[in-house]
C-alpha positions, 0 to 999 in steps of 0.5 A: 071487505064487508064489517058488522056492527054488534047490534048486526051480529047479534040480529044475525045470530038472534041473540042480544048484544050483550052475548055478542060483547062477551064473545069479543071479550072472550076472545071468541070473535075477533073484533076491532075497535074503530073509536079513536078518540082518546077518551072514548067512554065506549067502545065502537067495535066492527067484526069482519064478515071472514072473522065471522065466518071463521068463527062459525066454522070452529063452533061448528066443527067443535059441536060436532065433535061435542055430539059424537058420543064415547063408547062405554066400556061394558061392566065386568060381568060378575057371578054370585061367586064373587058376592058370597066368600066361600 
């Protein structure tokens, strides 16, 4: 299996690094860890190419969804009745 770094991914979807990083901590991309040293200042993080993949299929279908818009109800036609008490 294939892995991105960040920097790849932010490339690939022209943005910055720091939308990437936020998407990983929001919980949006799956993405692992590969530092293992314990006191490790900074993260090292690698996402696979199917996480990626899977991630763009959900934004996807969830845009579409987004795009269709609900069919308004039509206002209640009133007559001048209504606006004058007899």
């Amino acid at each position: 299996m294939q892995t991105m770094t960040v920097a790849q991914l932010a490339d690939f979807m022209q943005t910055t690094e720091e939308a990437v990083l936020n998407k990983i901590h929001g919980g949006e991309i799956v993405a692992s860890n590969i530092n293992t040293k314990p006191n490790a200042q900074r993260p090292r993080w690698r996402i696979l190419e199917t996480d990626f993949a899977a991630f763009l299929v959900r934004t996807r279908f969830q845009s579409a969804v987004q795009t269709e818009k609900p069919k308004r109800a039509r206002a209640k036609r009133t007559s001048a009745k209504d606006y004058f008490p007899a």
